[in-house]
C-alpha positions as CSV (number, residue, x, y, z in Angstrom):
1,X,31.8,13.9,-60.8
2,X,32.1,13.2,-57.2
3,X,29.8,14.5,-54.7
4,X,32.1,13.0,-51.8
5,X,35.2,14.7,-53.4
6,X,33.8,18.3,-54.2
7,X,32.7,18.7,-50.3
8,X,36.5,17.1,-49.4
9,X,38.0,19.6,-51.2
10,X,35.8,22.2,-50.0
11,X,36.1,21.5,-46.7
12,X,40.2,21.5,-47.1
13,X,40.1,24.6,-48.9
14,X,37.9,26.8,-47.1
15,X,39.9,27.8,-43.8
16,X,42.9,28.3,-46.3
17,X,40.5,30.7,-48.4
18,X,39.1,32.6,-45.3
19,X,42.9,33.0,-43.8
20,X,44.2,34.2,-47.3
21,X,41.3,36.5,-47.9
22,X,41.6,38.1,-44.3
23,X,45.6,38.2,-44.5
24,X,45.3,39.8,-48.3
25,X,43.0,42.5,-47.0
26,X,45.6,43.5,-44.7
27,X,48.9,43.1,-47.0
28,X,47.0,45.3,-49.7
29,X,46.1,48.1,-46.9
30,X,49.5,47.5,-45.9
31,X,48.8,48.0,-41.8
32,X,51.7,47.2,-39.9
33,X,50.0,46.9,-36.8
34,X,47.8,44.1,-38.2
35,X,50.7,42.5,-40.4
36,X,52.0,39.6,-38.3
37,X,54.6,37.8,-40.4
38,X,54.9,34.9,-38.7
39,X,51.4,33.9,-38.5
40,X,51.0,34.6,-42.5
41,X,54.0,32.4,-42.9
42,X,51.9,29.8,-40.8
43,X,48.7,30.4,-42.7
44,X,51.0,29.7,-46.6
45,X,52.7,26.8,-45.1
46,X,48.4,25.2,-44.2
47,X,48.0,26.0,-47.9
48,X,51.2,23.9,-49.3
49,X,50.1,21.1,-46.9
50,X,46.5,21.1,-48.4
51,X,47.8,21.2,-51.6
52,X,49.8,18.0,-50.8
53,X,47.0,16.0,-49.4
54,X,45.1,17.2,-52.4
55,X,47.1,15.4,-55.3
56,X,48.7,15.7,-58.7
57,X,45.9,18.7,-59.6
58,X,46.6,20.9,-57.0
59,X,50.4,20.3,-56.2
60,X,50.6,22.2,-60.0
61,X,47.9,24.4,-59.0
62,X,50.4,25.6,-56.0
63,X,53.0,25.8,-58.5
64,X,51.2,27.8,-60.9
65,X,50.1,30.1,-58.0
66,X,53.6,30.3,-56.3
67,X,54.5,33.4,-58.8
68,X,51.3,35.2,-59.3
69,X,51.9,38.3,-57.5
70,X,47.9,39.8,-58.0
71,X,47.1,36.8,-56.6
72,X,48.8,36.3,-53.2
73,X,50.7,38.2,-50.3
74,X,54.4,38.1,-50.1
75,X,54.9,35.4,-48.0
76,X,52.2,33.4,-49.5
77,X,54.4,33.3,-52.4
78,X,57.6,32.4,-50.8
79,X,56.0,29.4,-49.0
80,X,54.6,28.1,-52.3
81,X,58.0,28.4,-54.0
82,X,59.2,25.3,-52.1
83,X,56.7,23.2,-53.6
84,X,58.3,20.4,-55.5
85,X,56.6,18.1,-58.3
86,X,57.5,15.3,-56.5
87,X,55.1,12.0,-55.8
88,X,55.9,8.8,-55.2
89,X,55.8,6.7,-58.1
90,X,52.7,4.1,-59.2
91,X,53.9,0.5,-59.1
92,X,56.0,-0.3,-62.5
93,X,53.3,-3.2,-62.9
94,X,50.5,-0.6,-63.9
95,X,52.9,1.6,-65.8
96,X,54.0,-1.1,-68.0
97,X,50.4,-1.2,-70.1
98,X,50.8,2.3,-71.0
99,X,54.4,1.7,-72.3
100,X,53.5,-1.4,-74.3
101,X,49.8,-0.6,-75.8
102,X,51.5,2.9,-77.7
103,X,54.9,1.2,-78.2
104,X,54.5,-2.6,-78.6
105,X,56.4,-5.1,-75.9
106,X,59.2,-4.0,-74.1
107,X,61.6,-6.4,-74.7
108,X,61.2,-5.8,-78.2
109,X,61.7,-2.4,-78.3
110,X,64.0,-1.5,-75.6
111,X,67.2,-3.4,-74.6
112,X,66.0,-2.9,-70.9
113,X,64.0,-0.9,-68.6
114,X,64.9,-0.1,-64.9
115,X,61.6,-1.0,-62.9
116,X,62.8,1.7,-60.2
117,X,61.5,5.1,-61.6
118,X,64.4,7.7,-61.0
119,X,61.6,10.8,-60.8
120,X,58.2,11.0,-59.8
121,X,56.1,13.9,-60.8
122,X,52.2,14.4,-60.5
123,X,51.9,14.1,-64.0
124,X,54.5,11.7,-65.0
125,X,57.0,9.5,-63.6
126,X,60.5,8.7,-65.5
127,X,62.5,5.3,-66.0
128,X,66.4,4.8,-66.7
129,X,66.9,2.0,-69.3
130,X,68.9,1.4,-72.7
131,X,68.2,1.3,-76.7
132,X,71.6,-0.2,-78.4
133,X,73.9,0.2,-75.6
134,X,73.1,4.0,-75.2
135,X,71.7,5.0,-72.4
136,X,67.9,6.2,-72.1
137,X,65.0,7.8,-70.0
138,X,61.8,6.8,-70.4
139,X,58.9,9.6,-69.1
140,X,55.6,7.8,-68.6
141,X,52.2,9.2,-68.2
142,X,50.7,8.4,-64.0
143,X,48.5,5.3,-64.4
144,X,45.0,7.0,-64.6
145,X,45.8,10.6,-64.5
146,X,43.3,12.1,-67.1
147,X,40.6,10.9,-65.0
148,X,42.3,12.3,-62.0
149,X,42.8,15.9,-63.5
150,X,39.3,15.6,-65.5
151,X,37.6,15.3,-62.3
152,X,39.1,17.5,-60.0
153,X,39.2,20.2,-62.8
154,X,35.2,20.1,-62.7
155,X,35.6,20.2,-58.6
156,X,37.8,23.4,-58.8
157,X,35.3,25.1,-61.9
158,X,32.3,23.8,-59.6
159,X,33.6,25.7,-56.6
160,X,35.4,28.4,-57.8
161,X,32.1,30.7,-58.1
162,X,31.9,29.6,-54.1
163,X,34.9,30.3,-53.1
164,X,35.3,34.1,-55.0
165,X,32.3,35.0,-52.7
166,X,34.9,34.9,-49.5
167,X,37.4,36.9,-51.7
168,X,37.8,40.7,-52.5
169,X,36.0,41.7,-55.7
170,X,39.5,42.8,-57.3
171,X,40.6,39.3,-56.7
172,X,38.2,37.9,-58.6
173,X,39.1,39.4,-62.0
174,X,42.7,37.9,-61.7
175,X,41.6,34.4,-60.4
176,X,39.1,33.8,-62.7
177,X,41.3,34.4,-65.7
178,X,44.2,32.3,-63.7
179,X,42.4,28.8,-63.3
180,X,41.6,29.4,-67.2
181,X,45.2,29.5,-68.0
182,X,45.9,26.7,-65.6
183,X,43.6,24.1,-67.1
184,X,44.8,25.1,-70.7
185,X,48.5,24.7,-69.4
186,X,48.1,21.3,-67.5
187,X,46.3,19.4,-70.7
188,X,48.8,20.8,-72.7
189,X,51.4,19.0,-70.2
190,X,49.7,15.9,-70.2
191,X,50.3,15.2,-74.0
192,X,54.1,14.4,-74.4
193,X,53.5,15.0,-78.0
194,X,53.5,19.1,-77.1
195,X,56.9,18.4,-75.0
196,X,58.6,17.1,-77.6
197,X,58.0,19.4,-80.3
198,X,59.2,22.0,-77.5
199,X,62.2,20.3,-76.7
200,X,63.1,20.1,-80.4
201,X,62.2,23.7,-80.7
202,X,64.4,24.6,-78.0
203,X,67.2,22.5,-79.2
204,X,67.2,24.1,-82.4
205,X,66.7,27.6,-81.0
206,X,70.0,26.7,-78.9
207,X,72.1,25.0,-81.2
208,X,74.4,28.0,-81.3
209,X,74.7,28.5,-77.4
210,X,77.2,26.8,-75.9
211,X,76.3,27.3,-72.7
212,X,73.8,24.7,-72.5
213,X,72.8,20.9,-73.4
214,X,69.2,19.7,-74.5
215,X,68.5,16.1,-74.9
216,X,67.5,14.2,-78.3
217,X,64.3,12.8,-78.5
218,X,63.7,9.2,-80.4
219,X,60.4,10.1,-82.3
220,X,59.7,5.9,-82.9
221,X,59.8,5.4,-79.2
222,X,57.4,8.5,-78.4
223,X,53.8,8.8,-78.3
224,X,51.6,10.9,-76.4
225,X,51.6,9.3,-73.2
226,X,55.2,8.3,-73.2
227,X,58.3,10.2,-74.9
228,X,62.2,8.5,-74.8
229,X,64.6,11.4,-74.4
230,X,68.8,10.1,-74.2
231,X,69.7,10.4,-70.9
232,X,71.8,13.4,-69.7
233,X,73.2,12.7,-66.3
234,X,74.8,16.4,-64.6
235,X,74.9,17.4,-61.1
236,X,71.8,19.4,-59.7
237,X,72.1,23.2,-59.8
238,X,71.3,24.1,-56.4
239,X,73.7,20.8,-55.2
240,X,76.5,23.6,-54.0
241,X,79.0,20.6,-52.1
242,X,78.9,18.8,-55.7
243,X,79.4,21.9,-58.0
244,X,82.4,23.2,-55.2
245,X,84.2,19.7,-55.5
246,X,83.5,19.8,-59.6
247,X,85.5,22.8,-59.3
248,X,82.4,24.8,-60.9
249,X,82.1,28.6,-60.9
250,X,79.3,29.4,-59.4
251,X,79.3,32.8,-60.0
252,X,79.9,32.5,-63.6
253,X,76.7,29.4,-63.4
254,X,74.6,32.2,-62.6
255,X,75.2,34.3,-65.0
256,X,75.1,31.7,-67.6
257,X,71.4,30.1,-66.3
258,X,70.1,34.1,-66.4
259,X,71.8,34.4,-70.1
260,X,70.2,31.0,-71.6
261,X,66.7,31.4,-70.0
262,X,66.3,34.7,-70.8
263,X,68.2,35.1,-74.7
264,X,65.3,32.2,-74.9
265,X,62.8,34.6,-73.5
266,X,64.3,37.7,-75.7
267,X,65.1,36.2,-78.9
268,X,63.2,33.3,-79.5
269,X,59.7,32.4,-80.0
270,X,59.8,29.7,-77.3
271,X,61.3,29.6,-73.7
272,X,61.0,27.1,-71.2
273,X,59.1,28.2,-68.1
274,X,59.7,25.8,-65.2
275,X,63.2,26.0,-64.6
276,X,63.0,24.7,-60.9
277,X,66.3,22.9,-59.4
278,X,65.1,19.7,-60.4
279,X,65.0,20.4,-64.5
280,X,68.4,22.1,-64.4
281,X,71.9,20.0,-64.2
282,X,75.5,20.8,-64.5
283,X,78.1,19.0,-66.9
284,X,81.3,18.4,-65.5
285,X,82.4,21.0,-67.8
286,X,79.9,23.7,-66.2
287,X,77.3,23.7,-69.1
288,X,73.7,23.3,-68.2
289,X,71.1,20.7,-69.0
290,X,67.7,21.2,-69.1
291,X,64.8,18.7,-68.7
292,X,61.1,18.6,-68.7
293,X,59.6,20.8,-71.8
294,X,56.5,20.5,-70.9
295,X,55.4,23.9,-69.4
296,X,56.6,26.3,-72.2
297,X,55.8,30.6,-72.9
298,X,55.0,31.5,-76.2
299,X,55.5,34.9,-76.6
300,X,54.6,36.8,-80.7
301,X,57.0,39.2,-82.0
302,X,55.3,42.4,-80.8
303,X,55.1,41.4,-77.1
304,X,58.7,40.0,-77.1
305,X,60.0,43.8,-78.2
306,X,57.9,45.3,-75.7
307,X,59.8,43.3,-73.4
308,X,62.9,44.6,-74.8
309,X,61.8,48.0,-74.9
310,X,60.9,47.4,-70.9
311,X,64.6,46.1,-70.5
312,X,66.3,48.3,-72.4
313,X,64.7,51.3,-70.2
314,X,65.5,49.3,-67.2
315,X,69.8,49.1,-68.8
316,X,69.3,53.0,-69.6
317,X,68.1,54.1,-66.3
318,X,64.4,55.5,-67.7
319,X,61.3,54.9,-65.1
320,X,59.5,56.7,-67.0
321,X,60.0,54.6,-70.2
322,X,59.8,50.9,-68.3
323,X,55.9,52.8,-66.8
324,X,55.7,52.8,-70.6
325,X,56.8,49.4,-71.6
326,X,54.6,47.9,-69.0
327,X,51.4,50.0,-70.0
328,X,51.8,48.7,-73.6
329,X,52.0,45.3,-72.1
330,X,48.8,45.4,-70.1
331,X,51.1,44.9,-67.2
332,X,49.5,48.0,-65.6
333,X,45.4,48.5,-64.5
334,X,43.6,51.4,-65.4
335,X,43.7,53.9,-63.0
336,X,47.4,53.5,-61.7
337,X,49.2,55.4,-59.7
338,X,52.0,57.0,-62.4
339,X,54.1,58.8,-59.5
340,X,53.9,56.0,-57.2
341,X,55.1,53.1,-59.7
342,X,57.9,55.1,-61.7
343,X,59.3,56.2,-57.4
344,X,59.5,52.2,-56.9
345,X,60.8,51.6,-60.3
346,X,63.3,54.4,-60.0
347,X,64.3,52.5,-56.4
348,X,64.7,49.1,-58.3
349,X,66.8,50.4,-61.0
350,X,69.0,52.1,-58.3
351,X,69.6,48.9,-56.8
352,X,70.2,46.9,-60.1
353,X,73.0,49.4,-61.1
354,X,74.3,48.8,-57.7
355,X,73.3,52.2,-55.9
356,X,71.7,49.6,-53.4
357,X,68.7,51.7,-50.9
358,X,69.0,50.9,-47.2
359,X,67.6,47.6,-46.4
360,X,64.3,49.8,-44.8
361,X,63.9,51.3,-48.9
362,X,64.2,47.8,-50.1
363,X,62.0,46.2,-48.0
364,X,59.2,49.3,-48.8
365,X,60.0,48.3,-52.4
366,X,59.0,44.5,-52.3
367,X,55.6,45.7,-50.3
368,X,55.1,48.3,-52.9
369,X,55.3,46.1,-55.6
370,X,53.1,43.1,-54.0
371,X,50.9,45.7,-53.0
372,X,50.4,48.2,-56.8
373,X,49.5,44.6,-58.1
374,X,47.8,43.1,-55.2
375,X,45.5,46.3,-54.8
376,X,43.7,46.5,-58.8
377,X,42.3,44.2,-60.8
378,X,45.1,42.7,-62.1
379,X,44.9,40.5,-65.1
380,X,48.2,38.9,-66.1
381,X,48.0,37.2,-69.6
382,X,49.2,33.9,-69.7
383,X,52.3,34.3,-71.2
384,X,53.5,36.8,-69.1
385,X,52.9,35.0,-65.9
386,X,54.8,32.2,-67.8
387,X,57.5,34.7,-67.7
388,X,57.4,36.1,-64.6
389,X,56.9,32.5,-63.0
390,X,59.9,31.9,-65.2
391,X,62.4,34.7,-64.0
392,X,60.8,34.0,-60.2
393,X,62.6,30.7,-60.3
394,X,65.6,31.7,-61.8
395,X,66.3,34.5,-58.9
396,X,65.9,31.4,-56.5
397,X,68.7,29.8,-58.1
398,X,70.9,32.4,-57.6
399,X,70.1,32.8,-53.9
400,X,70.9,29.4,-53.3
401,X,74.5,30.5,-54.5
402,X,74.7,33.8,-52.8
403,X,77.4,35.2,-55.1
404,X,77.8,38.7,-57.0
405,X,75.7,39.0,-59.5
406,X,74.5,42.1,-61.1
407,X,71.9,41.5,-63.0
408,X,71.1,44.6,-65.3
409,X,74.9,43.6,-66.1
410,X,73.9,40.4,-67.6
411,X,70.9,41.8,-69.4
412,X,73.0,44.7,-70.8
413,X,75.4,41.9,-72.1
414,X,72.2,39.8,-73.4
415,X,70.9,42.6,-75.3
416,X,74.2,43.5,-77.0
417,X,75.3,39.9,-77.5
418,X,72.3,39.1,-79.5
419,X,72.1,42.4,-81.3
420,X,68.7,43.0,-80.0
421,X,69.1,46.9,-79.3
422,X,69.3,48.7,-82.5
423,X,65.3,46.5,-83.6
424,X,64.0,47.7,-79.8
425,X,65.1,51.5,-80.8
426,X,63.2,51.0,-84.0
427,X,60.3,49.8,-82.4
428,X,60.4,52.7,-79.9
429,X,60.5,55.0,-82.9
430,X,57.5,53.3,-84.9
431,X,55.4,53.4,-81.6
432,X,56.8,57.0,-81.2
433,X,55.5,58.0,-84.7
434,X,52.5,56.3,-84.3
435,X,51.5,58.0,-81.2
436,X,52.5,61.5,-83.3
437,X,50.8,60.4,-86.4
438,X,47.4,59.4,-83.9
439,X,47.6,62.5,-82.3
440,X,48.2,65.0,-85.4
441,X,44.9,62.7,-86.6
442,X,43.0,63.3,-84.1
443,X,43.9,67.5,-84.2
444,X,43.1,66.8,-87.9
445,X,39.7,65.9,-87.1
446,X,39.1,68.7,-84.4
447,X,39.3,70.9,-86.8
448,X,35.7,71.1,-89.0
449,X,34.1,70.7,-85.0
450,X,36.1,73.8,-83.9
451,X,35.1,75.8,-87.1
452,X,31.0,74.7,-85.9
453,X,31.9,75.5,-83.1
454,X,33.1,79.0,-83.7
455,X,30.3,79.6,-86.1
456,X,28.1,78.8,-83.7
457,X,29.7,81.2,-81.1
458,X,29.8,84.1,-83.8
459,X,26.1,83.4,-84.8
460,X,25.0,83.4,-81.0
461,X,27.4,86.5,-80.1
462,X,24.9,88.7,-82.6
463,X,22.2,87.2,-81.4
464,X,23.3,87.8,-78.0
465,X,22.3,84.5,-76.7
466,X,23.4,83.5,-73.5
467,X,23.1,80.3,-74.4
468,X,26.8,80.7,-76.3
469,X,28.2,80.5,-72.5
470,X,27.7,77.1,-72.1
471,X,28.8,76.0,-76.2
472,X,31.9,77.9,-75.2
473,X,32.3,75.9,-72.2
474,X,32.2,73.0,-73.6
475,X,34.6,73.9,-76.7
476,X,36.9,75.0,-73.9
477,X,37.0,71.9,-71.9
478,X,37.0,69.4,-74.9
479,X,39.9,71.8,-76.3
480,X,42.1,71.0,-73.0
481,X,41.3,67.3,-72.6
482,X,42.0,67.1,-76.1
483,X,45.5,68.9,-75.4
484,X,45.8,67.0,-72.6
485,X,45.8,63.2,-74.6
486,X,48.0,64.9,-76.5
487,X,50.4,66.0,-74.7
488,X,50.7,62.4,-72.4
489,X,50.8,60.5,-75.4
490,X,53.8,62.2,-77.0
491,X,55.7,64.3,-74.6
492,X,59.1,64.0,-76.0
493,X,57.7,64.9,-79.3
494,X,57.4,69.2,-79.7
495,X,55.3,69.9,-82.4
496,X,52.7,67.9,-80.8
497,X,53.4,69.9,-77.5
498,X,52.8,73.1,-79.7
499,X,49.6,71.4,-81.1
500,X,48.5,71.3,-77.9
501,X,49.4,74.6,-76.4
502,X,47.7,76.1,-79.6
503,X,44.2,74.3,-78.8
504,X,44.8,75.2,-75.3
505,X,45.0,79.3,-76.3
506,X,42.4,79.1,-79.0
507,X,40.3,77.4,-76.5
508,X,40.9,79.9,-73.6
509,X,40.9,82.8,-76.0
510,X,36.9,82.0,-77.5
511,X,35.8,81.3,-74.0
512,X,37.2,85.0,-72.8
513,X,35.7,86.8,-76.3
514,X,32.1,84.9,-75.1
C-alpha cells in the first residue's frame, strides 16, 4: 500500500470531513440561525469534486453515500445525487488483452468490435460490435482496476478510524457499518459473473411484465471480467425533447418505472438497485429497458412482507402501524421518539393521499425526517439502503418529468395487481398472535413469582416485618412494567388489555393491604 496515496487522500478528504462534521452538528440541532443553505450546498458540491479527482473507488463511494440519510444533511445528499458513473474510457489497445485472454481472439469470436467504447464507468467500460449479424455490447472490466479498488480500499479502512475521531459519536455506528457494505457491494460488482446471474434472474422474474425489456446474455462469450449482453438501443428516460417527439406519455412512463422497480422490490427475491438515467431507456413503444445488473438488493421473505405491511399501512392511512412496520425492520433506534415520528408520518401520508400540507409543513417534514435519522445511531442494513438508494433514484426520475403522479395510487394498484394484500394481512395476524401468545406467556410465568411473592407478604404481615414494605414495592412496580410491555405490545388485542389491568389492581391492591 501506498504511503504517498493514504496522505493524498487524507489530505483531500479532511477539509471535506471537518465541513461535514461542523454542518451535520447543526442540521441535527436543527438551528436556523446557523443553517446557511447556500454555503452547505458549497461545502457538498467540494465533496463531489473530491470524489472526482479521487477515482473509480470513490466516484461509487459518492454514489453509495448520495442516499444514506443517517449519514449526511439534506443538501449533502442532493449534491451527491448528480454524481454520474462516468470516466473516460482506457485506450481499446489495453482493453483488448482482457477480452482475448478469457475469450480467445477477437476476430474469431466476434464478427467485429467497435474500438470507440459507447460508455465509460469506473468499473467497466462497454463496446458496440456484432456476433452473426445481430448486434451486441460488449462490457469490459477497466484495465487494472482490482489493484486500483484493492488499494484504495486499504487507504479508506486505514483512515477511517482517523477520520471518525472528527465525527459525532452517533455517526460512527452508521459509517462504520456503511464502508462494510460498500466494499462487499463493489467486489461483488467487479465480477460480471454476479451480473449476469442477476440479469437472468430479473429477466425471468419479469417475463410476465410487459412493461419492461431486459437484455439476453451469451453465456460462451461471458466470463468474469467481460459479459456480451444483445444490445438494446431506447431513448434515455430523463431525455424529455426525445420521449415528447416519440409521442411517449410521460405521465404514464412514471408510473410504469415506479410499478416495475418496485413489484421487483415487492414480489421478488431480486430488484435492481441503481436505476439512475443512464441504466434506464425507452422503446419506441414506451416500454423500459434496463441495463447494468450489477448492484442488486436481496431482500428474504420475512423482510419483503414487512415492507408490505409498512406499505399497506402507508395505502390505509395507519401511522401508527407504518411506526410498527419500521420498528420490526430495525428501521427505528432505540429510544425514538413515538409521538414525534407517527406526527411526520401522519404529515406524509396526508400529502401522499393528496391532502398536500402548506409548503412551510412540508419543508418541516423533510428536516424532520433527515433529522429523526440523522440524530441516533442509525444503522441501515444493507439491503435496505439498497432500497431506499433504489426508490431515491426513482423519485428523481419523476422530477425530471414534473407530471401528476400520486404515488400511494401506484402502490395501492401494485399491491392489488400482484395479489400481495390478503399474505401481508396474514402476516399482520401471525405477528399479532405472536405478540398475544408472548405476552399471555410471559403472565403465565408471573404467576408461581406472584404466589412467592404473596407468601412472602402474608408470612412478613404476621411477623410484622417492615421489611414486607419494600417486597411489596417491588411486586408493585414489576406488576406495572409488566402491564405496561403488555399492554404496548398488543394494544388492539383486549384480553391482553384486561391481563394487564388485572396485574395492575392485584399489584396496587397488595401494596395498599402492606
Amino acid at each position: 500500500m501506498s504511503t504517498t496515496r493514504t496522505i493524498q487522500i487524507l489530505i483531500k478528504l479532511l477539509p471535506s470531513i471537518i465541513a461535514l462534521r461542523r454542518d451535520r452538528k447543526k442540521w441535527v440541532n436543527q438551528d436556523k440561525k446557523e443553517i446557511d443553505l447556500e454555503q452547505f450546498r458549497n461545502n457538498a458540491k467540494k465533496v463531489l469534486d473530491t470524489f472526482i479527482s479521487l477515482g473509480p473507488v470513490y466516484i461509487k463511494l459518492g454514489q453509495w453515500l448520495s442516499s444514506r440519510a443517517d449519514i449526511l444533511p439534506q443538501p449533502y445528499l442532493e449534491e451527491l445525487s448528480k454524481l454520474q458513473d462516468s470516466v473516460p474510457s482506457a485506450p481499446f489497445e489495453k482493453v483488448k488483452p482482457i477480452i482475448e485472454k478469457d475469450l480467445g481472439p477477437i476476430n474469431e469470436k466476434f464478427d467485429s468490435i467497435d474500438p470507440n467504447s459507447i460508455s465509460g464507468a469506473s468499473l467497466g467500460q462497454v463496446y458496440r460490435g456484432t456476433i452473426s449479424g445481430q448486434q451486441i455490447v460488449v462490457k469490459v472490466k477497466r484495465p487494472g482496476i482490482e489493484k486500483v479498488v484493492s488499494e484504495d480500499l486499504k487507504v479508506l479502512k486505514k483512515i477511517l478510524p482517523l477520520a471518525l475521531r472528527f465525527v459525532d459519536p452517533n455517526l460512527r455506528y452508521s459509517a462504520k457499518a456503511m464502508l462494510s457494505q460498500f466494499i462487499e457491494t463493489i467486489h461483488e460488482e467487479m465480477d460480471y459473473t454476479n451480473e449476469s446471474a442477476n440479469l437472468k434472474k430479473i429477466k425471468h422474474d419479469m417475463e410476465q411484465n410487459h412493461r419492461v425489456v431486459v437484455p439476453s446474455v451469451y453465456d460462451d462469450l461471458s466470463s468474469k471480467n467481460v459479459l456480451t449482453m444483445e444490445y438494446l438501443p431506447g431513448i434515455k428516460v430523463t431525455n424529455v425533447q426525445a420521449l415528447n417527439e416519440k409521442g411517449i406519455d410521460r405521465e404514464k412512463l412514471v408510473i410504469d418505472v415506479h410499478k416495475v422497480f418496485f413489484t421487483m422490490l415487492l414480489k421478488h427475491s431480486i430488484f435492481h438497485a441503481d436505476p439512475h438515467p443512464g441504466n434506464i431507456s425507452v422503446t419506441d413503444d414506451g416500454k423500459l429497458i434496463l441495463y447494468d445488473y450489477g448492484m442488486v438488493g436481496r431482500i428474504n421473505n420475512e423482510t419483503r412482507f414487512k415492507l408490505i405491511r409498512l406499505y399497506l399501512a402507508l395505502v390505509e392511512k395507519n401511522p401508527p402501524r407504518v411506526v410498527n412496520a419500521m420498528a420490526d425492520l430495525r428501521m427505528l433506534t432505540p429510544g425514538y421518539n413515538r409521538t414525534v415520528i407517527e406526527k411526520g408520518i401522519e404529515l406524509s401520508i396526508r400529502a401522499m393521499h393528496g391532502n398536500k400540507p402548506d409548503e412551510m409543513e412540508v419543508q418541516s417534514l423533510m428536516e424532520l425526517a433527515n433529522q429523526t435519522m440523522s440524530k441516533f445511531p442509525f444503522i441501515l442494513p444493507k439491503n435496505l439502503a439498497l432500497y431506499m438508494r433504489m426508490a431515491s433514484i426513482i423519485e428523481g426520475i419523476y422530477k425530471t418529468h414534473n407530471v401528476d403522479f400520486k404515488f400511494v395510487k401506484v402502490l395501492k394498484n401494485i399491491l392489488e395487481e400482484e395479489n400481495l394484500i390478503p399474505r401481508a394481512y396474514i402476516e399482520e395476524l401471525k405477528i399479532s398472535f405472536d405478540n398475544f401468545s408472548k405476552s399471555v406467556d410471559y403472565a403465565i410465568r408471573l404467576g408461581p413469582e406472584m404466589k412467592r411473592l404473596m407468601d412472602e407478604a402474608e408470612v412478613y404481615m404476621k411477623k410484622g416485618k417492615p421489611m414486607v414494605l419494600i417486597s411489596g414495592s417491588i411486586f408493585a412496580s414489576a406488576t406495572f412494567v409488566g402491564s405496561t410491555i403488555l399492554f404496548q405490545t398488543n394494544e388492539t388485542l383486549g384480553i391482553v388489555g384486561m391481563i394487564s389491568s388485572g396485574l395492575i389492581m392485584i399489584g396496587s391492591a397488595l401494596f395498599r393491604k402492606l
